[in-house]
GUDOZA-365295 format. One record per residue (C-alpha): residue number from 1; x, y, z; residue in three letters. Coordinates in steps of 0.1 Angstrom, whole numbers, padded with zeros to 4 digits. Example, Ala and Ser with C-alpha at 12.3 -4.5 7.8 and 13.67 -1.06 7.14 Angstrom:
2
PT nuba    c1    c2    c3 markol
PT    1  0123 -0045  0078    ALA
PT    2  0137 -0011  0071    SER
This chain:
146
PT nuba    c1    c2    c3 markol
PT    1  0586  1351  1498    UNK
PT    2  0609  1361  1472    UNK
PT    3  0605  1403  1485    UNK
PT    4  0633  1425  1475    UNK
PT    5  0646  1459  1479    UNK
PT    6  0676  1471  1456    UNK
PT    7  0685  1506  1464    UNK
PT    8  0716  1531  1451    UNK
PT    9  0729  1555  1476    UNK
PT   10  0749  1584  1461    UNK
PT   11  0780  1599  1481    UNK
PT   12  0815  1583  1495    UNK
PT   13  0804  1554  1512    UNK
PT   14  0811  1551  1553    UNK
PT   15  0824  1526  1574    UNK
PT   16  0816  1521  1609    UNK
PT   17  0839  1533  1633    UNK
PT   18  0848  1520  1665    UNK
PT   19  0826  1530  1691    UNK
PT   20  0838  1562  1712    UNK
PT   21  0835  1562  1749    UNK
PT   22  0824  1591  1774    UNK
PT   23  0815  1596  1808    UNK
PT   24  0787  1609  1825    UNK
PT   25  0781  1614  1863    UNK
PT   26  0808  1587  1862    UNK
PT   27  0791  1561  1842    UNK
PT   28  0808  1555  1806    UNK
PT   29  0788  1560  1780    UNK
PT   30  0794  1546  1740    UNK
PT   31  0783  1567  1712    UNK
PT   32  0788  1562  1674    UNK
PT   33  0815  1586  1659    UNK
PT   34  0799  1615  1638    UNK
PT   35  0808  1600  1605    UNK
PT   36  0792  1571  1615    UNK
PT   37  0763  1586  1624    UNK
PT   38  0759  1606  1595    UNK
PT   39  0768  1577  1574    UNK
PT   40  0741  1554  1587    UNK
PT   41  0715  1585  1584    UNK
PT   42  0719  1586  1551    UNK
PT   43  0715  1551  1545    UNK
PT   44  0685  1552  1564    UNK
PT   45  0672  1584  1542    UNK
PT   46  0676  1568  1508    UNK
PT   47  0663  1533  1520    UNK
PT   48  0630  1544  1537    UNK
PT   49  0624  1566  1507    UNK
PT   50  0629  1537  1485    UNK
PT   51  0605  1514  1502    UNK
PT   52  0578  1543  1504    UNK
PT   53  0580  1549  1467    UNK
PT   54  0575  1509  1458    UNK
PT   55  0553  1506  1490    UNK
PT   56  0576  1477  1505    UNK
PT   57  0571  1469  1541    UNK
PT   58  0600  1453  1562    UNK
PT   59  0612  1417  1552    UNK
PT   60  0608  1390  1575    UNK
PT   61  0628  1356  1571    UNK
PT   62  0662  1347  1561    UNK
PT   63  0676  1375  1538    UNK
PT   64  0706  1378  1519    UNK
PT   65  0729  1412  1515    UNK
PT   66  0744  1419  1485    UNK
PT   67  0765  1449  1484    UNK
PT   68  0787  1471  1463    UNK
PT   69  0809  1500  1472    UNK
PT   70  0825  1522  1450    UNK
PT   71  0849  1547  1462    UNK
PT   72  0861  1575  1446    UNK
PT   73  0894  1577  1426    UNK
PT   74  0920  1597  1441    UNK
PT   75  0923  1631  1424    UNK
PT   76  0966  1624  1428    UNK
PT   77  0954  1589  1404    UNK
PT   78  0939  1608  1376    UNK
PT   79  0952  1610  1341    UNK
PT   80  0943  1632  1314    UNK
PT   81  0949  1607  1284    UNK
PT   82  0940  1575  1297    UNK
PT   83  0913  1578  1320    UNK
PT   84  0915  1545  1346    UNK
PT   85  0887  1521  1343    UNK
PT   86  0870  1506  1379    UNK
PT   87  0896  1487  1396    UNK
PT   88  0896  1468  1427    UNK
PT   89  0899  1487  1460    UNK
PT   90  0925  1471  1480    UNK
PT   91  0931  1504  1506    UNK
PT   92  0907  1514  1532    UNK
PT   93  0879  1512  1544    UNK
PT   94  0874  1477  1554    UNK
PT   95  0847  1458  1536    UNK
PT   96  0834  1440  1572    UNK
PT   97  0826  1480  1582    UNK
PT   98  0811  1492  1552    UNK
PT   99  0795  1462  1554    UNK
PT  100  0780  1465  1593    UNK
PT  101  0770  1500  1584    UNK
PT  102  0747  1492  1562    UNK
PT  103  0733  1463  1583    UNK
PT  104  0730  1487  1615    UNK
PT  105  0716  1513  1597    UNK
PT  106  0689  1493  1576    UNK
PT  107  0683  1476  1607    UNK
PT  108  0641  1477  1618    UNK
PT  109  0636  1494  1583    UNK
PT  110  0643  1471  1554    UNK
PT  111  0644  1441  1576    UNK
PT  112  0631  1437  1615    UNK
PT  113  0665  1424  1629    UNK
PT  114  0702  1419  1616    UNK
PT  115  0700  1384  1629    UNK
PT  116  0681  1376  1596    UNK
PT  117  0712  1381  1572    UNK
PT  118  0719  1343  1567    UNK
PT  119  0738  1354  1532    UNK
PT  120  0759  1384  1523    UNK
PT  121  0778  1388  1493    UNK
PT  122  0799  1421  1485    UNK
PT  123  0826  1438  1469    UNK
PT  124  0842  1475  1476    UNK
PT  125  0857  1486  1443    UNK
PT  126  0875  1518  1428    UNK
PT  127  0852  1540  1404    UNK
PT  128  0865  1549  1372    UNK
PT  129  0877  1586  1367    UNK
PT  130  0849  1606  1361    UNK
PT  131  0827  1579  1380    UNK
PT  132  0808  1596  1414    UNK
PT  133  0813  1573  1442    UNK
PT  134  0784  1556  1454    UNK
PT  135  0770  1527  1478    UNK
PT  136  0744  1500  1460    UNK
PT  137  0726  1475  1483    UNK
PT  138  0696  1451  1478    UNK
PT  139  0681  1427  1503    UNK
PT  140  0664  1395  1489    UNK
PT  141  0643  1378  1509    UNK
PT  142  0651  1339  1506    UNK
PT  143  0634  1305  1508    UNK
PT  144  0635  1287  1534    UNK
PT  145  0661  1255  1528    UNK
PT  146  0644  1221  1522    UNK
């Protein structure tokens, strides 16, 4: 017990998008959207690589999420004097669909099922000027409650 995996994604973080809906020989069919997909294959990338290079294997138990997003300033909110500091991000994208994202994507890789979250803790926040917008998640296995 007590297994973690912290890992830093570079990039503009994604949420997941409503499912899109298609039909094929008259049966509807659901697919992610393509910035979804993309989004949760990069998530997937960074955090397999991760747990290769420390030679984790997927957690098992109650785990807990914690999660920060930071989202790139808005070139139209740059200044040249006074260069804003990290603020928080009260726009879009939801936190709930940044955070289910990450849970779909990580799911049977970092942990075996997304039923095991029993804990999440997060926060989506502006980067500084200058600052590249990234996506930082770690997954702490927990103990079981007395």
């Amino acid at each position: 017990m007590g297994n973690e995996i912290t890992v830093t994604i570079p990039g503009e973080p994604v949420a997941q998008g409503r499912p899109r809906f298609s039909t094929h020989g008259g049966f509807p069919r659901a697919y992610d959207p393509k910035k979804s997909k993309e989004g949760k294959q990069s998530v997937r990338f960074f955090v397999a690589n991760q747990m290769e290079k420390e030679g984790l294997v997927p957690l098992e138990g109650p785990i807990m999420l914690q999660a920060q997003f930071g989202i790139k300033l808005p070139t139209s909110q740059e200044r040249k004097r006074n260069p804003k500091p990290r603020s928080w991000r009260i726009k879009k994208p939801d936190l709930d669909n940044l955070i289910k994202l990450v849970k779909d994507a990580c799911s049977g890789i970092a942990f075996l099922d997304d039923n095991q979250i029993v804990k999440v803790s997060a926060e989506k926040i502006q980067c500084a000027q200058g600052e590249a917008p990234f996506t930082r998640i770690r997954f702490k296995e927990l103990e079981e409650l007395s």
